[in-house]
MARZABA-170216 format. One record per residue (C-alpha): residue number from 1; residue in one letter; z, y, x. Coordinates in steps of 0.5 Angstrom, whole numbers. Each point is the difference from the previous one (the first is absolute). Example, Ala and Ser with C-alpha at 12.3 -4.5 7.8 and 13.67 -1.06 7.14 Angstrom:
2
<pt n="1" res="A" zz="16" yy="-9" xx="25"/>
<pt n="2" res="S" zz="-2" yy="7" xx="2"/>
This chain:
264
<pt n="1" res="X" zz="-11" yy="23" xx="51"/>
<pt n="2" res="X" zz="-7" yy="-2" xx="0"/>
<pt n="3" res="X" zz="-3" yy="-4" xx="-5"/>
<pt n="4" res="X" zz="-8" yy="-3" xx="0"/>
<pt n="5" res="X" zz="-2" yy="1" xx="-6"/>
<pt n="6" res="X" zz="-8" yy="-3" xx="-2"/>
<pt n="7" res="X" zz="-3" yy="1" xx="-8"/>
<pt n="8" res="X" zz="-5" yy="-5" xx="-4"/>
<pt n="9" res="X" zz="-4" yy="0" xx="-5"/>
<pt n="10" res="X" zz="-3" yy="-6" xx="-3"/>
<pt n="11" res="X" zz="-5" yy="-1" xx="-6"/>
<pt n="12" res="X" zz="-3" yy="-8" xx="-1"/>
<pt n="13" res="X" zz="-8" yy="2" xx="1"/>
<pt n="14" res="X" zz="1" yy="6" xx="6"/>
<pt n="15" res="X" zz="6" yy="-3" xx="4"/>
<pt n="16" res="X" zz="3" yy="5" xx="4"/>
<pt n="17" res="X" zz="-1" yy="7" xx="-1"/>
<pt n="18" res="X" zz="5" yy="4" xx="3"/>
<pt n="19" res="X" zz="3" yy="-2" xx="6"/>
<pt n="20" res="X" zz="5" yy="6" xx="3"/>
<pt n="21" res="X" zz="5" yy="-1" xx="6"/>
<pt n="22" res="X" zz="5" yy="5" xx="1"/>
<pt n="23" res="X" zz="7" yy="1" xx="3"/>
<pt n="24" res="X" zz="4" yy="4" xx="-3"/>
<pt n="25" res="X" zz="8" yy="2" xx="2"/>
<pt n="26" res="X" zz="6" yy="-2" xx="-6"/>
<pt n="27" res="X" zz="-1" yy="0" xx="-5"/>
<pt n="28" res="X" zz="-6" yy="-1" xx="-2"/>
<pt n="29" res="X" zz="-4" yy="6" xx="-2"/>
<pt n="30" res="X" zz="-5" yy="-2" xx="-6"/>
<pt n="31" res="X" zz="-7" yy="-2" xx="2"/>
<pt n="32" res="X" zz="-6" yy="2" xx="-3"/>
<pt n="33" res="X" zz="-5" yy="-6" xx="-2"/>
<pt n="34" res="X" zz="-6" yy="0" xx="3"/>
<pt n="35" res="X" zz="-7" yy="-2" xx="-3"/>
<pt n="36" res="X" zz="-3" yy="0" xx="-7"/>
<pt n="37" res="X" zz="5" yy="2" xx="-6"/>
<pt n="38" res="X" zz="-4" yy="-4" xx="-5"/>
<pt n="39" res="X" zz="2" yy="-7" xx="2"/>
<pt n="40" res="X" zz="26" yy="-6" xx="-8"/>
<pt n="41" res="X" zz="18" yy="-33" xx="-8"/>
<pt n="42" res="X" zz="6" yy="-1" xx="3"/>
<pt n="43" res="X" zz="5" yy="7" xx="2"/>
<pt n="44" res="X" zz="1" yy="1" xx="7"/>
<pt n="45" res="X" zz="6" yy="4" xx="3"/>
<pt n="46" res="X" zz="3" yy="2" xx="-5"/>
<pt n="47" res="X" zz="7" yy="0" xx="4"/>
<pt n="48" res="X" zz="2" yy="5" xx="6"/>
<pt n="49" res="X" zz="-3" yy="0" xx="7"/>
<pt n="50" res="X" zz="3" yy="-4" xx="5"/>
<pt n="51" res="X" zz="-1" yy="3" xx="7"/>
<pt n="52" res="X" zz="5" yy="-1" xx="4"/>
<pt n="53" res="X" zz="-3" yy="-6" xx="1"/>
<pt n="54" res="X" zz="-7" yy="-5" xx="0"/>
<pt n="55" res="X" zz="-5" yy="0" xx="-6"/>
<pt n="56" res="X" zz="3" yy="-4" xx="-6"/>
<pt n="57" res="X" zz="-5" yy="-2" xx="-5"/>
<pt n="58" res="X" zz="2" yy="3" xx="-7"/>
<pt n="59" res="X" zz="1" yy="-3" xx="-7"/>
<pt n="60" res="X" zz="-7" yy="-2" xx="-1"/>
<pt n="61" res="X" zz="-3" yy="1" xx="6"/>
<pt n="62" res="X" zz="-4" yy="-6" xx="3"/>
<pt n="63" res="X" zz="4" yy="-5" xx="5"/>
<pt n="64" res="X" zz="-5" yy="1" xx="5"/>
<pt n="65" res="X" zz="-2" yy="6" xx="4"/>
<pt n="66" res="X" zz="-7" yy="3" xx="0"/>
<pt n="67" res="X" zz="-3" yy="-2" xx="7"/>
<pt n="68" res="X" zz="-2" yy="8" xx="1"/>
<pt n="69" res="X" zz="7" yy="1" xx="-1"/>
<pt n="70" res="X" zz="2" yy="-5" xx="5"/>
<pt n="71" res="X" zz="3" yy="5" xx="5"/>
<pt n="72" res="X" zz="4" yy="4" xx="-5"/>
<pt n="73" res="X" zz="7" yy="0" xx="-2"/>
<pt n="74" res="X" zz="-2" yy="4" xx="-7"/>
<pt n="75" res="X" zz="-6" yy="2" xx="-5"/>
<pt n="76" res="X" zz="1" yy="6" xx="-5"/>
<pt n="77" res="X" zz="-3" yy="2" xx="-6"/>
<pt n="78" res="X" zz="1" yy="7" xx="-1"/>
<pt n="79" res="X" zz="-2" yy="-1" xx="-7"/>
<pt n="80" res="X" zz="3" yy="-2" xx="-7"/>
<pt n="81" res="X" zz="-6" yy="-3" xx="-3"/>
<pt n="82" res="X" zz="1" yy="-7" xx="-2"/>
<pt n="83" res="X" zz="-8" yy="-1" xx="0"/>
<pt n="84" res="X" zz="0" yy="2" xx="7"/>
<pt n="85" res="X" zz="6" yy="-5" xx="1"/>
<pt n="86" res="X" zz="-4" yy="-6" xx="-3"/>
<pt n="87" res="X" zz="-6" yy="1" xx="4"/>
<pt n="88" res="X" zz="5" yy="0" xx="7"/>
<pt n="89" res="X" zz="4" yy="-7" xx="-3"/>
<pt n="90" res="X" zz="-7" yy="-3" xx="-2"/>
<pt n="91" res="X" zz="-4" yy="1" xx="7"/>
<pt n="92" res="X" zz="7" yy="-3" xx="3"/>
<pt n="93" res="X" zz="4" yy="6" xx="3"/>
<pt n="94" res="X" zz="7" yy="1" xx="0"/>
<pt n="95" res="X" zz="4" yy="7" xx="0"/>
<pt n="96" res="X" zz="5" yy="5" xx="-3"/>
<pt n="97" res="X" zz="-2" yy="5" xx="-5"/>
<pt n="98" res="X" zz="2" yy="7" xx="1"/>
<pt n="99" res="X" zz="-4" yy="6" xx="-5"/>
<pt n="100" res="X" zz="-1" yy="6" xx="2"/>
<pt n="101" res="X" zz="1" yy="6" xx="-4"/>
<pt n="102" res="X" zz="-5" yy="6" xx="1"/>
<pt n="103" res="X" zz="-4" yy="5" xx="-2"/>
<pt n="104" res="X" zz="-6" yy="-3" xx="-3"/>
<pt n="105" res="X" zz="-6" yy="6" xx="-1"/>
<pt n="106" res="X" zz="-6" yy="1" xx="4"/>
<pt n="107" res="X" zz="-1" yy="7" xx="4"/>
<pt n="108" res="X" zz="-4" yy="5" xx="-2"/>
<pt n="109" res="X" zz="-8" yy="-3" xx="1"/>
<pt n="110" res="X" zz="3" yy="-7" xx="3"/>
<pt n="111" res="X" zz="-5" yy="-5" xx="0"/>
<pt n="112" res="X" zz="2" yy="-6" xx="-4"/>
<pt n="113" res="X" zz="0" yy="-4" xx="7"/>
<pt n="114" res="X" zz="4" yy="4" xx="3"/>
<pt n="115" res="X" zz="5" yy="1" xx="-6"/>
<pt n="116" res="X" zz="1" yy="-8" xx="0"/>
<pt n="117" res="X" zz="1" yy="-1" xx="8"/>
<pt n="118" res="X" zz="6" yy="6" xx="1"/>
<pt n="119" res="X" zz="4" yy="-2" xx="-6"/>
<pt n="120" res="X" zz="0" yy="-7" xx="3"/>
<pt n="121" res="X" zz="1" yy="2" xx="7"/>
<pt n="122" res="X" zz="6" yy="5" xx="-3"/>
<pt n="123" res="X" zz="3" yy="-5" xx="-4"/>
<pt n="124" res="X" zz="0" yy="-6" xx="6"/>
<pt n="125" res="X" zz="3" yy="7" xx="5"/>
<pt n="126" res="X" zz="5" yy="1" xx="-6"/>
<pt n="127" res="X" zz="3" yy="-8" xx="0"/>
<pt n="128" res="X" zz="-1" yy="0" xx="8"/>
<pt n="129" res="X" zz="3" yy="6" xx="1"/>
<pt n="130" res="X" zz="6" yy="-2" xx="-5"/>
<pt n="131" res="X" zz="0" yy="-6" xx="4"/>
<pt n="132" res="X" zz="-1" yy="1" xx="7"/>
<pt n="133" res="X" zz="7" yy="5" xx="2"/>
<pt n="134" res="X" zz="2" yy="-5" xx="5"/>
<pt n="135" res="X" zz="-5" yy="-2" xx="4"/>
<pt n="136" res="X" zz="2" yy="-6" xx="2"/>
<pt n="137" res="X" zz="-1" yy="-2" xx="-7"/>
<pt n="138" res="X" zz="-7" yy="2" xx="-1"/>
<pt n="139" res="X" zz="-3" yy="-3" xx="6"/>
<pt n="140" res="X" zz="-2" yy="-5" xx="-4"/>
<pt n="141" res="X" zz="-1" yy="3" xx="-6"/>
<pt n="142" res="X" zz="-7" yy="1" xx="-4"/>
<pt n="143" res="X" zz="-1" yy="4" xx="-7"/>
<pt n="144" res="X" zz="-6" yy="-2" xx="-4"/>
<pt n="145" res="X" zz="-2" yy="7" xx="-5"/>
<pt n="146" res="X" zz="-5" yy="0" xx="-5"/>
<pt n="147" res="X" zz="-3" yy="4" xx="-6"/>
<pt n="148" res="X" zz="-5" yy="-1" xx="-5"/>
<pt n="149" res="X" zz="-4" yy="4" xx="-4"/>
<pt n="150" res="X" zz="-6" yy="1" xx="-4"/>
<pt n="151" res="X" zz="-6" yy="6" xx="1"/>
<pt n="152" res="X" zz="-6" yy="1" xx="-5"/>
<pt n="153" res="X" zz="-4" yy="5" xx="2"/>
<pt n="154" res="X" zz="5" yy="2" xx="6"/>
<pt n="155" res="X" zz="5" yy="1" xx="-5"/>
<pt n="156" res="X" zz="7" yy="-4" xx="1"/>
<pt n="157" res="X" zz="3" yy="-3" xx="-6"/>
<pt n="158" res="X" zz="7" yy="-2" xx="2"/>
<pt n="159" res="X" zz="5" yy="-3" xx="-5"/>
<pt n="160" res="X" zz="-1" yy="2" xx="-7"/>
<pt n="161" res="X" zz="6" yy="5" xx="-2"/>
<pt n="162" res="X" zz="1" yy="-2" xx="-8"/>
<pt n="163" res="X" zz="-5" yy="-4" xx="-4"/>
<pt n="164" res="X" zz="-5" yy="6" xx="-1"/>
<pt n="165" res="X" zz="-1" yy="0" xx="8"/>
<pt n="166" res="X" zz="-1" yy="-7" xx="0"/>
<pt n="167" res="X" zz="-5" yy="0" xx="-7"/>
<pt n="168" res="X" zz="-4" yy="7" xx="4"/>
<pt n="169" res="X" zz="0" yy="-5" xx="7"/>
<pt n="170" res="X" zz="-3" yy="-6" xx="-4"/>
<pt n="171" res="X" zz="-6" yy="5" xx="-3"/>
<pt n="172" res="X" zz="-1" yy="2" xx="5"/>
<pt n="173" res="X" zz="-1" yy="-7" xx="4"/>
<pt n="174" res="X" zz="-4" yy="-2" xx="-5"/>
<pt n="175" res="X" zz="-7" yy="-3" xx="1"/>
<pt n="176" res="X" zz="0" yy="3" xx="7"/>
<pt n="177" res="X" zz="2" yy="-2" xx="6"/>
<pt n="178" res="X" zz="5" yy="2" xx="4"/>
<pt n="179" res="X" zz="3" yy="-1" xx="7"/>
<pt n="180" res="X" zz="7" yy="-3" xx="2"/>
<pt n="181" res="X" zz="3" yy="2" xx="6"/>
<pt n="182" res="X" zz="6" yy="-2" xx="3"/>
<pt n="183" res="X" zz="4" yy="3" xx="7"/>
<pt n="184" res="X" zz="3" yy="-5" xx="4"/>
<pt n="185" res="X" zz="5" yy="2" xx="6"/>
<pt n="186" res="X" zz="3" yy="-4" xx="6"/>
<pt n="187" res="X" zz="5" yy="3" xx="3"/>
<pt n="188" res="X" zz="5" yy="-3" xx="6"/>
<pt n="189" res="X" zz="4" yy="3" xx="6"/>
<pt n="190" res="X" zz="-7" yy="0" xx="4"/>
<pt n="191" res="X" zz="-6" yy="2" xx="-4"/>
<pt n="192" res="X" zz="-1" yy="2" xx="-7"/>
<pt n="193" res="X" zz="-7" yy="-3" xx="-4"/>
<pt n="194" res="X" zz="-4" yy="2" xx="-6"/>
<pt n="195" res="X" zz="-5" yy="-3" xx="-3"/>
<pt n="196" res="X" zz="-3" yy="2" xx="-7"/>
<pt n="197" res="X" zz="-4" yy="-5" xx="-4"/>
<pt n="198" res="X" zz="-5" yy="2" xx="-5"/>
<pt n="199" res="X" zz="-2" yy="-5" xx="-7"/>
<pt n="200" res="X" zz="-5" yy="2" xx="-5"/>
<pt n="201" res="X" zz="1" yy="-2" xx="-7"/>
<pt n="202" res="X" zz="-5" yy="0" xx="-7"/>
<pt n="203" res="X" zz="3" yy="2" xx="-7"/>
<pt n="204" res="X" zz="-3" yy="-3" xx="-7"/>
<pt n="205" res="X" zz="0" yy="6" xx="-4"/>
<pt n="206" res="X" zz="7" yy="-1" xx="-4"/>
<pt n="207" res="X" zz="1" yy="2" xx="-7"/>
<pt n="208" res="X" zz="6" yy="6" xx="-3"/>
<pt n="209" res="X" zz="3" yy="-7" xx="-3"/>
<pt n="210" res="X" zz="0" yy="-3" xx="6"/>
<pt n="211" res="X" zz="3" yy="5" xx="4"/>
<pt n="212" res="X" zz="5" yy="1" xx="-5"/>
<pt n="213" res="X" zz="1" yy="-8" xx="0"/>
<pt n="214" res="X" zz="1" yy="-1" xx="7"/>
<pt n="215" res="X" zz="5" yy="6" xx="1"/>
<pt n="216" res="X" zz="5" yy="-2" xx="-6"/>
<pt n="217" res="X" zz="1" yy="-6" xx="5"/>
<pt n="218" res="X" zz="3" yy="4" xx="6"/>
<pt n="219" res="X" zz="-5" yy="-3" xx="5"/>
<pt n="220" res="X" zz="-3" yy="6" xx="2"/>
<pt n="221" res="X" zz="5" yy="5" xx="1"/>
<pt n="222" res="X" zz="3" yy="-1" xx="8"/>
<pt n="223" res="X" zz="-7" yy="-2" xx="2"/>
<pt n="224" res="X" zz="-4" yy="4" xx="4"/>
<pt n="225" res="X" zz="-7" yy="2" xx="-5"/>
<pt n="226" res="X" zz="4" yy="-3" xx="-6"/>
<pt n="227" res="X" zz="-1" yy="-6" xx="1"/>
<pt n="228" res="X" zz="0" yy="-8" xx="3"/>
<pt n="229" res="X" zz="-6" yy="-4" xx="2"/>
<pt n="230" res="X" zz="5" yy="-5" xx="1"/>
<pt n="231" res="X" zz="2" yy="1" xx="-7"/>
<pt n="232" res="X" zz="-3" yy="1" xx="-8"/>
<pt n="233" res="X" zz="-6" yy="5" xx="4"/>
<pt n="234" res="X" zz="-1" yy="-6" xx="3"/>
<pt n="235" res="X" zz="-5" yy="-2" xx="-6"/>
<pt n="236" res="X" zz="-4" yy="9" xx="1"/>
<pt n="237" res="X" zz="-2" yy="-2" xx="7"/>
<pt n="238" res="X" zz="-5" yy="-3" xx="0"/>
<pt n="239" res="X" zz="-2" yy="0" xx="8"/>
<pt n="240" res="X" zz="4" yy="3" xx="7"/>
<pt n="241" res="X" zz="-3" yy="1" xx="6"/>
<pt n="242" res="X" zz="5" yy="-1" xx="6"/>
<pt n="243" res="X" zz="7" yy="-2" xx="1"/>
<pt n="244" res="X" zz="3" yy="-3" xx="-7"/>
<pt n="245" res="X" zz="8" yy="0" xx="3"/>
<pt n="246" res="X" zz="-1" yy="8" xx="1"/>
<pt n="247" res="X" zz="-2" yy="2" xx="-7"/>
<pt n="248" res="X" zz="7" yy="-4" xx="-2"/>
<pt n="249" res="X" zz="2" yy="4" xx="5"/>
<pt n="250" res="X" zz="1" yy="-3" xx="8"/>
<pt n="251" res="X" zz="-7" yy="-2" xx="4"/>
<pt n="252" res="X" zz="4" yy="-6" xx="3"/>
<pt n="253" res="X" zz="-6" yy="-2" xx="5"/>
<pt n="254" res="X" zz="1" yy="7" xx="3"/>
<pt n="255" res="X" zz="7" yy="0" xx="0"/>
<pt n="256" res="X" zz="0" yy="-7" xx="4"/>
<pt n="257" res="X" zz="-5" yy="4" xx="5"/>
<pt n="258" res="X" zz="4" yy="6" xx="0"/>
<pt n="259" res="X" zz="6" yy="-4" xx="2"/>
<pt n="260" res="X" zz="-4" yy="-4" xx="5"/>
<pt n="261" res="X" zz="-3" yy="6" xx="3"/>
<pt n="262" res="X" zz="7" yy="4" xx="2"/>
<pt n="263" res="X" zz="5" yy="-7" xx="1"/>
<pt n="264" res="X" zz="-5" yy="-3" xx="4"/>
């Protein structure tokens, strides 16, 4: 079986920089970014699939379908954040939900870019393969996979392991600027699609006392680079340049044009 796979990477001031069209046999081998390095509500599916039959909204999905997914019977997000969960509710998409479950470290000089895209390619093949046993069933099937994370200086800060990883992140990205990358995967019975977008967000310079104070809240430890923007960080930034949903952690606008580009 053969698979189209085309790459992206955007950025707010330098549009596409990379565009890659490959073919390449299943599964999927991992794709190598190209282009510069320098630049991861209402609950929704919380119950079993049904593929046995036509797409059924899930509890807490819009009444209505997304016009792009017009020709599907099932969108499913291969992701548990209920961040990305919100942002797919509020931009009127309806789905299941379905995690994936996979190892999340970079390999040895992976550029950050690169890092993003395969894991959200690797998570969205996961919950495709998992889902797609019977090939009648996944004719009509699209898995959605992202990954967020946040590089300063090259170097990738995932999720803080304890309350001193998350107190060494925020030192670190205080009074910097830093980058937020997030890695969005498509993948359905004809094509797989990957974008990455990238949002370049300022810090105010943080006291030991604040750090402290926002770590005791609980807020920092399942965020990418320890903390919120849509949270109480909100009030340390004083300015972002690019896309604000992907810093809380799904670029809506890129999704919607990723989905258009491989249902349409």
């Amino acid at each position: 079986m053969v698979q189209r796979t085309r790459f992206r990477v955007f950025h707010r001031d330098l549009g596409a920089l990379s565009i890659m069209r490959i073919w390449v046999p299943h599964p999927w081998r991992e794709l190598k970014a190209f282009g510069p390095s320098a630049v991861g509500a209402p609950r929704v599916g919380d119950h079993a699939l049904n593929l046995s039959g036509p797409w059924k909204p899930g509890p807490g999905s819009p009444s209505h379908r997304n016009p792009v997914l017009d020709n599907l019977n099932m969108l499913v997000l291969a992701s548990a954040s209920p961040r990305r969960r919100e942002l797919l509710t509020q931009a009127g998409f309806a789905f299941e939900v379905r995690p994936a479950d996979i190892p999340e470290e970079p390999a040895p000089g992976e550029e950050p870019i690169a890092y993003a895209t395969r894991l959200s390619r690797e998570k969205a093949q996961t919950v495709f393969s998992q889902l797609s046993i019977d090939p009648t069933k996944s004719a009509d099937l699209a898995v959605l996979g992202a990954d967020t994370i946040v590089t300063l200086d090259d170097h990738i800060l995932g999720k803080p392991t304890d309350p001193a990883d998350a107190a060494r992140m925020l030192r670190l990205l205080s009074g910097r600027t830093h980058r937020v990358i997030t890695g969005v995967s498509l993948i359905t019975a004809q094509a797989t699609e990957s974008t990455a977008e990238v949002t370049s967000v300022s810090f105010i310079a943080l006291s030991d006392e604040e750090i402290a104070a926002y770590i005791a809240t609980g807020e920092p430890m399942d965020k990418a680079g320890a903390y919120a923007i849509q949270g109480r960080a909100a009030r340390w930034i004083p300015r972002i340049a690019g896309c604000y949903f992907n810093v809380v952690g799904l670029p809506i606008s890129r999704v919607a044009a990723l989905m258009k580009s491989a249902l349409g």
